[in-house]
MARROLO-273472 format. One line per 5 residues: their letters; for each residue x, y, z of C-alpha. Coordinates in nm, 4 decimals. Each point is the difference from the previous one (the first is absolute). Layout:
<pts>
a = X:Y:Z  ...
</pts>
This chain:
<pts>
xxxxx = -12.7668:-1.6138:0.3983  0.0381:0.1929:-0.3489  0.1352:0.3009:0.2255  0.2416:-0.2236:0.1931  0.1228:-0.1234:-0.3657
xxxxx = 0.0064:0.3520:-0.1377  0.2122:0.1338:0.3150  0.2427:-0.2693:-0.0548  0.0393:0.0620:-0.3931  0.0823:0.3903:0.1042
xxxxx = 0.2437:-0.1411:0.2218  0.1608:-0.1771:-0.2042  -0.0110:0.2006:-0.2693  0.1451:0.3547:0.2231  0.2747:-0.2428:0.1051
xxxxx = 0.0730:-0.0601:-0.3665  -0.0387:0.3511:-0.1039  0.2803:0.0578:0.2601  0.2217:-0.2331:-0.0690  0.3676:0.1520:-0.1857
xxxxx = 0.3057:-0.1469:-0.1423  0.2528:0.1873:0.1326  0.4044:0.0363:-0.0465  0.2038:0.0299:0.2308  0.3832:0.0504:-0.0406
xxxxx = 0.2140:-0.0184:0.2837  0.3378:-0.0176:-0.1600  0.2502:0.0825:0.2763  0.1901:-0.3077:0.1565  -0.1023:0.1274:0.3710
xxxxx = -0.2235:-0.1785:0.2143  -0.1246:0.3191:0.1548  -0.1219:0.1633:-0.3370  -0.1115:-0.3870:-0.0789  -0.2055:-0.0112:0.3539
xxxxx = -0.2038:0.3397:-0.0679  -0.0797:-0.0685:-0.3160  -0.1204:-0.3964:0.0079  -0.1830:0.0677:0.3546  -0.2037:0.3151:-0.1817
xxxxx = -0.0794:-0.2051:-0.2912  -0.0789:-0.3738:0.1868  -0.2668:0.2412:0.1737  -0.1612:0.1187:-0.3849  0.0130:-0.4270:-0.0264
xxxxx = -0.1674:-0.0378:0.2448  -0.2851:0.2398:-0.1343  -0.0113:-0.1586:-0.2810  0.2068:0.2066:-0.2557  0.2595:-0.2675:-0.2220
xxxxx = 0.3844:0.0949:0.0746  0.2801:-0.0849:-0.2307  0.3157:0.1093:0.2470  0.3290:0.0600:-0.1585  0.3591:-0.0248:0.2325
xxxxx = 0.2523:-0.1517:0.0938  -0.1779:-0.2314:0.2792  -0.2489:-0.2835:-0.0218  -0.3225:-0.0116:0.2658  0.0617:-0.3094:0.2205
xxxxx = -0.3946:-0.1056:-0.0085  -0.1538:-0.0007:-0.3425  -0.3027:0.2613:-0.0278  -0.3603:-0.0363:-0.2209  0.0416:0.2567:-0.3023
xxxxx = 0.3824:0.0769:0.0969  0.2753:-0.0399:-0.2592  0.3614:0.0287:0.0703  0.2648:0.1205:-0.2007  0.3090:-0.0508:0.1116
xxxxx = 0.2817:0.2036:-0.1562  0.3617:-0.1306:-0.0530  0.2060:0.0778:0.2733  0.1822:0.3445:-0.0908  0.3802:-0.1604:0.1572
xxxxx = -0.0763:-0.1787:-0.3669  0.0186:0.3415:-0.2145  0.3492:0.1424:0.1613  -0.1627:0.2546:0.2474  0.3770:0.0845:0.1240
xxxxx = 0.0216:0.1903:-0.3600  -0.2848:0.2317:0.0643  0.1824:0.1099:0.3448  0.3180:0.0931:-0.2067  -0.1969:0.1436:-0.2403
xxxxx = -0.2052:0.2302:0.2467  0.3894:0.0506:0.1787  0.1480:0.1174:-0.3502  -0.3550:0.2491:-0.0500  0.0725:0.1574:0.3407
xxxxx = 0.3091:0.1564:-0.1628  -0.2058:0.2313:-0.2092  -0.0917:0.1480:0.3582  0.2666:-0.0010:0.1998  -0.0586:0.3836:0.1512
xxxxx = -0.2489:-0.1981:0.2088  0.2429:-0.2103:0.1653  0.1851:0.3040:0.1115  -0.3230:0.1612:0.1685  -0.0671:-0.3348:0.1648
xxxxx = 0.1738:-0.0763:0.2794  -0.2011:-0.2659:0.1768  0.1262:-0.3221:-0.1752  -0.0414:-0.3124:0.2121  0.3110:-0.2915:0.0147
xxxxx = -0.0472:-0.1032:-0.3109  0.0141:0.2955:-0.2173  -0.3639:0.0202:-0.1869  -0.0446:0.3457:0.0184  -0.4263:0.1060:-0.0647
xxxxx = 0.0936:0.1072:-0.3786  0.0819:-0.3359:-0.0378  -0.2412:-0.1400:0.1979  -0.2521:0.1045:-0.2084  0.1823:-0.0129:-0.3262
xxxxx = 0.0833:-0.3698:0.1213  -0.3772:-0.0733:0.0558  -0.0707:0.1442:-0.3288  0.1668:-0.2337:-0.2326  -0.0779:-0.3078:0.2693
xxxxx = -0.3539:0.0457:-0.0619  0.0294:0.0764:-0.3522  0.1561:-0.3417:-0.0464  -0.2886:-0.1738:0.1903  -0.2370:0.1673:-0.1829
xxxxx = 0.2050:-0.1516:-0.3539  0.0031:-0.3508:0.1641  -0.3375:0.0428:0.0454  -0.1505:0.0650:-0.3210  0.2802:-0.2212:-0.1877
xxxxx = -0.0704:-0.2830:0.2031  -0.1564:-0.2730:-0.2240  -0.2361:-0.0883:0.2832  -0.1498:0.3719:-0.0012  -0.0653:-0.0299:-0.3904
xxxxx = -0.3032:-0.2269:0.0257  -0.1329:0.3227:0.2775  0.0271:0.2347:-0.2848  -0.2195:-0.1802:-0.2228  -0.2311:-0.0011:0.2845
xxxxx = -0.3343:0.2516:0.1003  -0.0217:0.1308:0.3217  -0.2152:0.2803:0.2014  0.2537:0.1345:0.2247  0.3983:0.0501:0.0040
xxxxx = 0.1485:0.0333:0.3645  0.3804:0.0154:0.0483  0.2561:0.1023:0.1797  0.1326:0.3421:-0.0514  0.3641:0.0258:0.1586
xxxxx = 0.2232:0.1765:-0.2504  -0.1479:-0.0840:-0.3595  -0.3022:0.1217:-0.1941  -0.0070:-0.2495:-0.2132  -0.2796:-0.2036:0.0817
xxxxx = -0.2339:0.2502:-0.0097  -0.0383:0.0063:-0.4004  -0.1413:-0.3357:0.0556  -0.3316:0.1998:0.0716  0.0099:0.1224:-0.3663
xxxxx = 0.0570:-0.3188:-0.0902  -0.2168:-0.2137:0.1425  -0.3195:0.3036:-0.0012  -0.0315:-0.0140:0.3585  0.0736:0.2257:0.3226
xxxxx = 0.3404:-0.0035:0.1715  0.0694:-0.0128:0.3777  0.3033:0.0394:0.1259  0.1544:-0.1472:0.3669  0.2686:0.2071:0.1444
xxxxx = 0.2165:-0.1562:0.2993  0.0687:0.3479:0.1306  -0.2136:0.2963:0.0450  -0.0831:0.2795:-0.2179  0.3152:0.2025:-0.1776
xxxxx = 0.1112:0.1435:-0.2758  0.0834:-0.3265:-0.2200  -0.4035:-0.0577:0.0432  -0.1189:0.4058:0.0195  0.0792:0.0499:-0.3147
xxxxx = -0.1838:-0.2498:-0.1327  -0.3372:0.0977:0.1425  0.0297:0.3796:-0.0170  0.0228:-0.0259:0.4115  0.1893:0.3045:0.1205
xxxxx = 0.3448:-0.0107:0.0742  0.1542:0.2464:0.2662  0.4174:-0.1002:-0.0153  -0.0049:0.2105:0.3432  -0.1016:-0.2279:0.1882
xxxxx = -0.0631:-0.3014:-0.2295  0.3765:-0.1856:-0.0060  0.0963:-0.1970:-0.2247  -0.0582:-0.3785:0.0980  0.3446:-0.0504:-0.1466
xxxxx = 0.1650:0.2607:0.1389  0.0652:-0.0058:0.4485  -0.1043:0.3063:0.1135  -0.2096:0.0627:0.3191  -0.3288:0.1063:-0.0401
xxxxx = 0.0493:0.3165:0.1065  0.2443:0.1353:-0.2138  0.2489:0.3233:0.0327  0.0076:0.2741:-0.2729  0.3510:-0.2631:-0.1881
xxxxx = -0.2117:-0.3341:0.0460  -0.3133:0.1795:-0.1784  0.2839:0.0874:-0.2871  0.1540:-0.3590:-0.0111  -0.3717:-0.1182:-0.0503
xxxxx = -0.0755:0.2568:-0.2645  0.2894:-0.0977:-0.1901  -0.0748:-0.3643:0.0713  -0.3701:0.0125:-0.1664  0.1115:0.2107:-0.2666
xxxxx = 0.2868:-0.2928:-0.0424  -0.2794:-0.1964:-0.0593  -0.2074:0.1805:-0.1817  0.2287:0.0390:-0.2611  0.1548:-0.3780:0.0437
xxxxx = -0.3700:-0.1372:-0.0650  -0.1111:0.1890:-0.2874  0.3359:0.0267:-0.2098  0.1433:-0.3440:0.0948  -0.2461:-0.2955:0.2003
xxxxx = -0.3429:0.0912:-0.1934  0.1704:-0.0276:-0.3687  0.1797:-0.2451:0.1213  -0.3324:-0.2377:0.1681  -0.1853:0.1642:-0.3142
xxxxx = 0.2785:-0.1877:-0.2871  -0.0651:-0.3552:0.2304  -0.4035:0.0546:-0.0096  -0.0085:0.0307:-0.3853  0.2577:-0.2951:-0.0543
xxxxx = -0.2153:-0.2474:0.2634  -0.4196:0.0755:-0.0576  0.0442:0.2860:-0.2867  -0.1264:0.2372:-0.1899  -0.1140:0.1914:0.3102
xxxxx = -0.0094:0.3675:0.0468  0.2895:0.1440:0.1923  0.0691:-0.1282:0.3533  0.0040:0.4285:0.0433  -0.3856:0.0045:-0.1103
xxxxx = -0.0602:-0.3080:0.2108  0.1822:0.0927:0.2924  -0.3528:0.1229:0.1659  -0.2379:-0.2460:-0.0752  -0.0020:-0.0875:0.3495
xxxxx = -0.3906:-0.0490:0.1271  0.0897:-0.0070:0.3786  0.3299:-0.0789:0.1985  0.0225:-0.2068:0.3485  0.2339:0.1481:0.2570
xxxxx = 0.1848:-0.2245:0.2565  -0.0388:0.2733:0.2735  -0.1808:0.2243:0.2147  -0.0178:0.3464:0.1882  0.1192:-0.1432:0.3592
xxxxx = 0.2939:-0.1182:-0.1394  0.1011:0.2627:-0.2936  -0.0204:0.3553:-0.0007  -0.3260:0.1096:-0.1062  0.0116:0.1561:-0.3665
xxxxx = -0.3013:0.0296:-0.2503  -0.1150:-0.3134:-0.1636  -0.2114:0.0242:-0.3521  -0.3816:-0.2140:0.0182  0.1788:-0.2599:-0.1934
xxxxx = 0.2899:-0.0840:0.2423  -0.0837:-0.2229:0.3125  0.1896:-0.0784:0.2918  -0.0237:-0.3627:0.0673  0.3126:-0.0233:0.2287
xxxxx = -0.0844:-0.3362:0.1809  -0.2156:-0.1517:-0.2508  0.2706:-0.3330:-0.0110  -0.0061:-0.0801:0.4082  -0.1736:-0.2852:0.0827
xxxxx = -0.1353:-0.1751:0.3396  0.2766:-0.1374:0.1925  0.0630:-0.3972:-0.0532  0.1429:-0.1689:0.2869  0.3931:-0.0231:0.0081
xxxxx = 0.1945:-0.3144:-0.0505  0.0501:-0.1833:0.3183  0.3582:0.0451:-0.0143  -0.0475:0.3824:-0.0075  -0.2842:0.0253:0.2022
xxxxx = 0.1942:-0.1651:0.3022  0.3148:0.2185:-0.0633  -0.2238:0.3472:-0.0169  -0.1281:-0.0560:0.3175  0.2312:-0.1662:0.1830
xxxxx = 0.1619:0.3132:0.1213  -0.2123:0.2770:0.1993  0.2543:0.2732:-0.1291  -0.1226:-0.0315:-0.3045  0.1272:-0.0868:-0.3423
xxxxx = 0.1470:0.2491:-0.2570  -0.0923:-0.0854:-0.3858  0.2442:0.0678:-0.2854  -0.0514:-0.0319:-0.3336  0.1550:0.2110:-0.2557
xxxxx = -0.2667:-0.0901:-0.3186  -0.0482:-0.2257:-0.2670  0.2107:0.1562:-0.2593  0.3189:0.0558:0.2272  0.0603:-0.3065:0.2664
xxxxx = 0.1699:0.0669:0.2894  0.3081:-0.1764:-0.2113  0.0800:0.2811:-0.1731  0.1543:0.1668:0.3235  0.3611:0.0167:-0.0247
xxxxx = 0.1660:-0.2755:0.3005  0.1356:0.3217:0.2053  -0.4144:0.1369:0.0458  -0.1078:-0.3434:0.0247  0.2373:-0.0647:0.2735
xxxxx = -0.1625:0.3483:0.1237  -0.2913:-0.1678:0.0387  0.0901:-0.3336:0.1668  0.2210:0.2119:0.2607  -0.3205:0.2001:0.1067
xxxxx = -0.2613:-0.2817:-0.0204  0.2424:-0.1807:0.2284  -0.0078:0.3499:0.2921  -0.3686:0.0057:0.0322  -0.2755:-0.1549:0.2136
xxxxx = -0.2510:-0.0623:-0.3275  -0.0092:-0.2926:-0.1932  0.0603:0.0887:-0.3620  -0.1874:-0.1418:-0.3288  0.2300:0.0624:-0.2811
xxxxx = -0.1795:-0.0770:-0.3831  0.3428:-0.1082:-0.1088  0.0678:-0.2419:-0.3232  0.2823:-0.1491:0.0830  0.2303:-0.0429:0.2869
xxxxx = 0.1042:0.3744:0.1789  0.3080:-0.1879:0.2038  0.0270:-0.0778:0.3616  -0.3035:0.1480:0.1629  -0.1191:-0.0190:0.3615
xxxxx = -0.2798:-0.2177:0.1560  -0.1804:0.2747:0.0245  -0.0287:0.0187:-0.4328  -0.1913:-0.1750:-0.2225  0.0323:0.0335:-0.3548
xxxxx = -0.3031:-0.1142:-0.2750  0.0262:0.0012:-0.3802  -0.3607:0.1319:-0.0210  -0.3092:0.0349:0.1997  -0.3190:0.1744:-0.0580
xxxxx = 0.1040:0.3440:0.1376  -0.3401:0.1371:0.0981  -0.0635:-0.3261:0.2061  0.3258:0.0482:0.1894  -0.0910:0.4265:0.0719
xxxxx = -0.3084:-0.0839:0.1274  0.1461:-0.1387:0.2425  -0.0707:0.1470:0.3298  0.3840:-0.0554:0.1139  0.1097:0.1365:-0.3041
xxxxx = 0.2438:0.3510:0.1664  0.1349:0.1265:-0.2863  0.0068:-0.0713:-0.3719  0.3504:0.0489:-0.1499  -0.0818:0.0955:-0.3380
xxxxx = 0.1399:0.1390:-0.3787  -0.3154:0.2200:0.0801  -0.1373:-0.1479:-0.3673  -0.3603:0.1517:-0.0362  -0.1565:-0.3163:0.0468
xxxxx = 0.1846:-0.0613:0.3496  -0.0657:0.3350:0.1308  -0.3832:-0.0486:-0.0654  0.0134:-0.3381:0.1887  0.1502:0.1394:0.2608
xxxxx = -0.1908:0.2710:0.0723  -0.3202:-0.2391:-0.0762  0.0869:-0.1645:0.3445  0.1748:0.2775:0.1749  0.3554:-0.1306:-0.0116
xxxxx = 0.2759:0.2677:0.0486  0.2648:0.0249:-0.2994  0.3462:-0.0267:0.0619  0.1065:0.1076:-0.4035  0.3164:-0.1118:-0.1920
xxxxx = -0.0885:0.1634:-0.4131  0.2023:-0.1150:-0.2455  -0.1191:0.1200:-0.3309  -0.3381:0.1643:-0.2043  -0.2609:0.1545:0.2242
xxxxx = 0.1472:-0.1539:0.2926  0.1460:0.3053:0.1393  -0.2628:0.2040:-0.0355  -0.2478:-0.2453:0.1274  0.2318:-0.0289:0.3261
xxxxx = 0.0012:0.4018:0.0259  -0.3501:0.0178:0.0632  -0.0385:-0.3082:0.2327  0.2909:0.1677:0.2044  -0.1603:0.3249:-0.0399
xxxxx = -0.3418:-0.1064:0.1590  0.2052:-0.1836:0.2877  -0.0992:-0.3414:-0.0515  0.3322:-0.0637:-0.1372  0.4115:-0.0039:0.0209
xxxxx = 0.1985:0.0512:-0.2701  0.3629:-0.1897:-0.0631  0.1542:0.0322:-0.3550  0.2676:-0.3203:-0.1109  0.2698:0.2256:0.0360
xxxxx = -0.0451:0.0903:0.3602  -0.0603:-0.3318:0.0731  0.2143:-0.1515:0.3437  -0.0916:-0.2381:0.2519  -0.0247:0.2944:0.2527
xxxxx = -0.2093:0.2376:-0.2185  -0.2767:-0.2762:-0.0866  -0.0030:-0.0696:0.3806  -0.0794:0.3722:0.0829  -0.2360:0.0001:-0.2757
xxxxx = -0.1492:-0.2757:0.1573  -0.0063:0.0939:0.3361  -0.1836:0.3188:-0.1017  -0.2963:-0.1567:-0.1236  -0.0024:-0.2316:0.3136
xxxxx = 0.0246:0.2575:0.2353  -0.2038:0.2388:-0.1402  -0.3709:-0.0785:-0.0046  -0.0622:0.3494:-0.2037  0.0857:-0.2451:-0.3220
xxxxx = -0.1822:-0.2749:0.1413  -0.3090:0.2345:0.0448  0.0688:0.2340:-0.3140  -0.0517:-0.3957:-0.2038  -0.3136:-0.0533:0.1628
xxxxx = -0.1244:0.3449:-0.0807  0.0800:0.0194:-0.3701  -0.1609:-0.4008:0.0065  -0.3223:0.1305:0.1440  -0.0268:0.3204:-0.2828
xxxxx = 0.1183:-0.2460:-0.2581  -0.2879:-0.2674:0.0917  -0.2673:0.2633:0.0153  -0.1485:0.0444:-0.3387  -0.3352:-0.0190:-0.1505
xxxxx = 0.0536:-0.3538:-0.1962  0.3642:-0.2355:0.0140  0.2422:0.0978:-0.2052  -0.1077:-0.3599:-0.1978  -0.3467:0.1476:-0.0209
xxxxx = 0.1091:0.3169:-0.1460  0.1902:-0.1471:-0.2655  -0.2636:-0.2652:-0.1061  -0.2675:0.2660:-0.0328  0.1691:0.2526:-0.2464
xxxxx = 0.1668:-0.2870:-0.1786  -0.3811:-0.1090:-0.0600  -0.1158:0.3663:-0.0116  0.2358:0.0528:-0.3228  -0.1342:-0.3843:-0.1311
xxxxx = -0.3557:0.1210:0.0062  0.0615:0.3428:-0.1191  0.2438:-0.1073:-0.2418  0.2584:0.2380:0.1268  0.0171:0.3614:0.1456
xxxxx = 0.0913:0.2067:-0.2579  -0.2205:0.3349:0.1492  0.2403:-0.0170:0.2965  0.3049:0.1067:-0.1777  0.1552:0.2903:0.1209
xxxxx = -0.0490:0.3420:-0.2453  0.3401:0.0545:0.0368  0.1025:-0.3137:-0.2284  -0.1249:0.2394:-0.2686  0.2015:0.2543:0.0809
xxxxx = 0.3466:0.0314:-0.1912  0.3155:-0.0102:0.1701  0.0455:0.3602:0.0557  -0.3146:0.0794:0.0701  -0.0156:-0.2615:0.3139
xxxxx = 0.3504:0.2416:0.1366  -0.1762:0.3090:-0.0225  0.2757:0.1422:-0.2857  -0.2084:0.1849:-0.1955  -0.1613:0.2686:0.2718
xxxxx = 0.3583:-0.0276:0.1741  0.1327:0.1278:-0.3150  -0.2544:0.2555:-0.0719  0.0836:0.1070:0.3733  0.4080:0.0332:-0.0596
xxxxx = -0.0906:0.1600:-0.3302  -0.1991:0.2756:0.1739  0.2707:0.0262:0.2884  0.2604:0.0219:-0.2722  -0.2178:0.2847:-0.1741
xxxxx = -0.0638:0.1665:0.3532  0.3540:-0.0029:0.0764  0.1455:0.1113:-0.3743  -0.2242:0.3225:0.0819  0.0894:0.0704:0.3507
xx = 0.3680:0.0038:-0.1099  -0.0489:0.2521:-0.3209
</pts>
């Protein structure tokens, strides 16, 4: 009996021991960065671990030991101004826009495209911390600080801060906004720019554009967005050190991704691919969509175009694009629409929002009509759905370039948009099984792993709890100094004895 009483006080008391308070931040008004991050961090819940969760969304079901804070809508703040502001910085560089000559309809070239994502998540990151509902967090103690690192660096002084370890979740895959960071090598030959659409393979002028690009923002992040993130930190939680000697306090860093789908490039101890970690079980369908999915033995084509952008934001001549084609082909067509498209065929039915992974899963799911959103092409690929891609903006078009690339995909950018080209596009995938069987393949390498993606995540989130971080897995070359990481002084040393060589041969 006594042992029985001592095995249950060890129980109790390792499930203590384990227990964390943990912050999460979140702060980007997009369900899909909102969906990886809650899903990852219901499942530390559900172990136990205590999770204050800050964004812009509230969790339908309350949870044991789960606080929400819910951040001011950013509409609120004037988030137009930060676009004109990001427009007016793009000036500065304007060479760029002459080497770039793949704009799409509405102008955004990738300079600003990345400048514009800049400033937007610099003022998320101010509503954040000025929000009078994050001040109480601040006064607050917690073990771990995960967040979501899409442009800003911000949150990762909150490490210092609080004296605890800092883990990063990226929604795209290992580049050089996150290399840098953790001293993971960065090859601009064949590493482009997630900002920037070039094909992974790039010519002898692409691998220049990219070189210029990085060193674009190279210098743009440590002469303008670190002093500038840095000035915000010491106004909100300082005195702190600078965000420049902070910048690398970053224990371990999650990766939405993984080698079937990206190209393969080194990854440092402390970066994990979890790519996956956020898909759950399928739930049955409403009735209303169940019946219509399989109520044609064509099958049914699924468009959605993200959370962020709605298919709304098409102008009426590509919508009309779209209603023309649906109308021509023998599939029945599920359009994630909010709003009203027009006149559409029987064969069309729009929905304001469904549970996307419920509605791929779907065995009569053809083809997915996609933005090609990171989140979307994982999905798809989770259940083997061929891609038809329309990118619009951010890492879109590179994302899209690989799919196509390992011919699972078709790619259609807005301004090549018709009725008749979407139809061909279409056709293609139905009449060729290679992308058909090219989404099963890359399904079954993507499925076949050691542990889930969930698994992974949840065991070097707890790995860095128990071991209170994972500093001895830095990279040596965050020690190194600038010059040293590009090799100038032996380079020099070299031209200087070339020089000397030459200076001889001529006397």
């Amino acid at each position: 009996m006594k042992t029985y009483i001592f095995m249950i006080f060890l129980l109790i008391n390792v499930k203590i021991g384990l227990c964390a308070k943990i912050l999460a931040i979140f702060s980007i008004p997009s369900y899909s960065h909102y969906v990886l991050g809650s899903t990852v961090m219901k499942e530390m819940n559900k172990r136990g671990h205590e999770v204050t969760f800050v964004s812009f969304f509230k969790e339908k079901d309350p949870l044991k030991n789960w606080t929400d804070i819910i951040l001011t809508n950013p509409d609120k703040h004037g988030l137009g101004k930060i676009f004109l502001l990001a427009k007016i910085g793009l000036i500065i560089f304007m060479i760029l826009e002459v080497m770039n000559k793949m704009h799409f309809d509405q102008k955004i070239s990738s300079l600003s495209n990345y400048f514009g994502m800049f400033n937007y998540n610099f003022f998320l990151a101010e509503i954040t911390f000025r929000d009078k509902k994050f001040k109480p967090v601040l006064n607050s103690s917690f073990d771990l600080v995960v967040y979501d690192k899409f442009s800003t660096n911000l949150f990762t002084a909150l490490g210092y801060y609080f004296k605890c370890p800092v883990v990063p979740i990226s929604t795209l895959s290992s580049n050089i906004f996150i290399n840098n960071i953790l001293g993971n090598p960065h090859y601009t030959s064949y590493s482009p720019n997630p900002y920037y659409r070039l094909p992974p393979f790039m010519n002898l002028w692409e691998r220049f554009l990219n070189c210029f690009f990085d060193f674009i923002y190279t210098v743009f992040t440590h002469l303008y967005s670190i002093p500038l993130e840095n000035k915000l930190l010491q106004e909100v939680i300082g005195p702190l050190p600078h965000l420049k000697d902070l910048l690398y306090n970053v224990d371990l860093f999650l990766l939405n991704s993984h080698h079937s789908l990206n190209p393969v490039i080194p990854l440092v101890p402390s970066m994990k691919e979890i790519g996956g970690a956020h898909v759950k079980p399928p739930k049955n369908l409403p009735l209303d969509i169940e019946k219509f999915i399989e109520s044609n033995k064509e099958g049914v084509v699924y468009i959605s175009l993200g959370s962020v952008l709605d298919s709304n934001f098409l102008r009426d001549e590509q919508k009309e694009a779209f209603i023309k084609c649906f109308a021509n082909i023998t599939q029945s067509v599920l359009w994630k629409f909010d709003g009203s498209p027009g006149s559409i065929s029987k064969n069309v039915k729009t929905i304001k929002w469904v549970t996307q992974t419920d509605v791929i899963a779907h065995k009569n799911i053809k083809v997915f009509i996609s933005h090609c959103g990171k989140m979307s092409i994982i999905e798809s690929i989770y259940y083997g759905v061929p891609l038809l891609c329309i990118p619009v903006f951010g890492d879109q078009f590179v994302n899209a370039k690989y799919a196509s690339l390992k011919k699972y995909a078709v790619i259609l950018e807005l301004k090549d948009l018709t009725a008749n080209n979407l139809k061909d596009s279409l056709n293609k995938i139905f009449h060729d099984t290679s992308y058909k069987e090219n989404a099963k393949l890359y399904s079954n390498l993507f499925h076949d792993r050691p542990r889930s993606p969930m698994d992974e995540a949840i065991y070097w989130l707890e790995y860095v709890l128990r071991h209170k971080g994972m500093p001895y897995t830095k990279c040596k070359s965050l020690d190194l100094n600038w010059y040293e990481k590009i090799y100038l002084e032996p380079l020099t040393i070299i031209l200087l004895i070339l020089g000397f060589l030459a200076i001889r041969k001529l006397k």
